[in-house]
N, C-alpha and C positions, 0 to 999 in steps of 0.2 A: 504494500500500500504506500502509496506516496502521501506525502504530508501537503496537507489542507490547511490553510487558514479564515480563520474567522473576520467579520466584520471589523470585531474591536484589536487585534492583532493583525496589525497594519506591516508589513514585509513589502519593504519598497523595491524595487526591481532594477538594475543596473546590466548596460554590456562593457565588455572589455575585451582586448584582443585576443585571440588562442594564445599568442606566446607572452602574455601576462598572468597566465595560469602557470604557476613554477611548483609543481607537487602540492604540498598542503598549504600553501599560499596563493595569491593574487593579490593583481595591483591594478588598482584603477587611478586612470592621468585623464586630464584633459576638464572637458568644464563639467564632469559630474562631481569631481572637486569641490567644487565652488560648491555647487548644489547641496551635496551631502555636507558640507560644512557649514555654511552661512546661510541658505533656505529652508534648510530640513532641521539644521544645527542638531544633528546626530553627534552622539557618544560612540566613545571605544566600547565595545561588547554591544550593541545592539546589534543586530541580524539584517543581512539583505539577501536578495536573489541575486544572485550573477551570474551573467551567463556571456558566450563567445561571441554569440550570433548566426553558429552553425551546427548547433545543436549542444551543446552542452552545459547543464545548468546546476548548480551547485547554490545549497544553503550558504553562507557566511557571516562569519563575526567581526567586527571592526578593529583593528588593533590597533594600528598608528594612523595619527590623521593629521597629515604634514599641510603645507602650504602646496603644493603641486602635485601629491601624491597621497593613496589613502591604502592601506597594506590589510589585507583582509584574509583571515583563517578561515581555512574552507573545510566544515563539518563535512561528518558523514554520514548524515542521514539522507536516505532519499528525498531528491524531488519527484512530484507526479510529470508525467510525458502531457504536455498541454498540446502537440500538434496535433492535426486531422492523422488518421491511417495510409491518407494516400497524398500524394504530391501534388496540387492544384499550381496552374502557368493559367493569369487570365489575359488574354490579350486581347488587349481595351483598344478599338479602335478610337485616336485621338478625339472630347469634347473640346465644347466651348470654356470660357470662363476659367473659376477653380473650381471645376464639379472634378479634374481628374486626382485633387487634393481629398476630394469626399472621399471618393472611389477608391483611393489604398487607404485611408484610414481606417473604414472600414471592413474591406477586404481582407485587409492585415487583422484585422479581431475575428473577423470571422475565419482564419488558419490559412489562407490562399500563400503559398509555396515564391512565387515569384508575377512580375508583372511587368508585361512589356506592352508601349505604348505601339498602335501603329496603325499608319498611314493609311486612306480608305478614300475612294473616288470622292464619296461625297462630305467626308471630314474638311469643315471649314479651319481649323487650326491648321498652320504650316508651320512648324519649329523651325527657324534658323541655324546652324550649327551650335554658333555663341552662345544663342538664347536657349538652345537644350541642354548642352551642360549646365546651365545654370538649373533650370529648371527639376534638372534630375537631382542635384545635392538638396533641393528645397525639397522636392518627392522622399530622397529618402531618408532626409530628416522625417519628414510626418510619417514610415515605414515605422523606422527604431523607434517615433516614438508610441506610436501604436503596437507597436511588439514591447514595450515598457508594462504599456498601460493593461494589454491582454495576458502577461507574462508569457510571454510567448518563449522557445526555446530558441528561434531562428530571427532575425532580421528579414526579413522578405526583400530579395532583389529588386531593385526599378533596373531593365534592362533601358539599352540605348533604343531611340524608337526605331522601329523595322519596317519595309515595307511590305505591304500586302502579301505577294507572292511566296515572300522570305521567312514572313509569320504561318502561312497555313503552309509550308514543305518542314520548319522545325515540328509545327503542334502535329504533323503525319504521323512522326516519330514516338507519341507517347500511344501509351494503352488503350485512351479512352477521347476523341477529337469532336469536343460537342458544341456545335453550331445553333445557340438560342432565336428563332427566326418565324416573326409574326405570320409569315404566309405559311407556314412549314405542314401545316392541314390540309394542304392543296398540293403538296408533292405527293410523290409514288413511296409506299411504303407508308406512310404518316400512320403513327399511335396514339396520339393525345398523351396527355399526361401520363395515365401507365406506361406509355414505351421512355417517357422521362423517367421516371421513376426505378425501371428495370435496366435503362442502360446504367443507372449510376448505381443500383445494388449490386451489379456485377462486377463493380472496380472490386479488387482483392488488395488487402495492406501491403504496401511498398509501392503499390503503382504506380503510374504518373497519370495523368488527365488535363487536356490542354479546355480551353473556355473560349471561344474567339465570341466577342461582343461588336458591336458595329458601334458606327457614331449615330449623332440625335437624326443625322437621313436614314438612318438602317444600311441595310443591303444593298448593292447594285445586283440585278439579277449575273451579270459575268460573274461576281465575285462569289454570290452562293454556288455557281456552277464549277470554279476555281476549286472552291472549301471542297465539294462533294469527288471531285476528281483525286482529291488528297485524302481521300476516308472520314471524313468532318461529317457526322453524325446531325443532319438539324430535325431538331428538339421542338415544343410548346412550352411555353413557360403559363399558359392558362390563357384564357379570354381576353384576357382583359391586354391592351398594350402598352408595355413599361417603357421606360424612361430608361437612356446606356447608362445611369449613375445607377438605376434601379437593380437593371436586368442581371449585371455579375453578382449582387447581393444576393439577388434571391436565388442563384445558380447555387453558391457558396453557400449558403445559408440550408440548400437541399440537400448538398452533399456532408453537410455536419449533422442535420438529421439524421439523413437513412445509414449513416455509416459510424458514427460512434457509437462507442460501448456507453 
């Protein structure tokens, strides 16, 4: 059993680099310093989470709390596993505005694996080079910090954005290529909801499952035809028709139903 905390037993959650994990020690630098010192004003011997940001998470105790550095003993009692069983890549055809800032923050709580931004006929954003790096260090700030906030074990990647073709030939590659698409009741094959529901009981733990989402136009009819050429599975998400900030939530949100313990 992994250890649980309670409401009133506040265990604040921190990342740190793998090679700042030195056997029964760790060292956290940089501005969580600050934070744990002068925002939180934590003592020596209180407890945090820390974790690498690629899986590995460990109880700890506060020992030294320097000016630039905070030296932290690392228990040995289990943590619980907080990821989904299977690997989720959503790839978010670019929005307008900051709805792609909603979109991993939430994502990221709801266990989503990684996230890559990308390029779509009818996607009104066009990232500049200059303007997407920047952009991605602000994404995956709001990532770690929604992997803080979810305790999450992993940082979830912002990949560089991809174009069209380049997103549905990687997502070919995972187990499960599910194409969420309002018209999808009017193709050959279509199941409603149960065939949503059955493709994603069928993912088995460790597997990977790729998400392709459209921007606020949807789909071009080439690009659904593109998806389907590459094994891209489309899906109903219900009657009703969502919003691109909407639609990977509630994808994400399915797959942590029907597949957690």
């Amino acid at each position: 059993m992994g250890i649980h905390y309670s409401e009133e037993e506040i265990v604040y959650h921190f990342f740190t680099e793998t090679e700042f994990f030195m056997g029964s020690e760790a060292v956290i630098t940089g501005p969580d310093v600050n934070h744990i010192k002068n925002v939180l004003r934590m003592k020596p011997g209180e407890r945090i989470l820390l974790s690498d940001g690629k899986g590995t998470n460990c109880l700890g105790e506060l020992e030294e709390i320097g000016s630039d550095r905070i030296t932290v003993k690392l228990l040995p009692e289990e943590v619980e596993d907080t990821e989904l069983p299977v690997e989720v890549t959503l790839y978010q055809g670019l929005p307008k505005g900051d709805k792609m800032e909603f979109i991993i923050q939430k994502c990221v709580e709801l266990g989503v694996s990684r996230i890559v931004p990308v390029e779509m006929s009818r996607c009104v954003v066009k990232l500049e080079p200059k303007k997407e790096e920047a952009k991605r260090k602000r994404w995956y700030g709001i990532s770690e910090s929604a992997a803080k906030q979810s305790k999450r074990m992993i940082v979830p990647e912002i990949a560089p954005v991809m174009k069209y073709k380049d997103a549905v030939q990687e997502a070919e590659k995972t187990d499960l290529f599910l194409l969420p698409y309002e018209d999808s009741e009017s193709l050959e094959g279509a199941g409603g909801m149960e065939l949503t529901r059955e493709l994603i009981r069928r993912l088995e733990p460790g597997q990977k499952c790729a998400v392709l989402i459209g921007p606020e136009g949807g789909f071009s009819d080439a690009e659904v035809e593109i998806a389907k050429a590459h094994a891209a599975k489309t899906i109903t998400l219900g009657k009703r028709i969502l919003r691109t900030e909407t639609a990977g939530l509630f994808v994400m949100s399915a797959i942590g139903l029907l597949l957690e313990k």
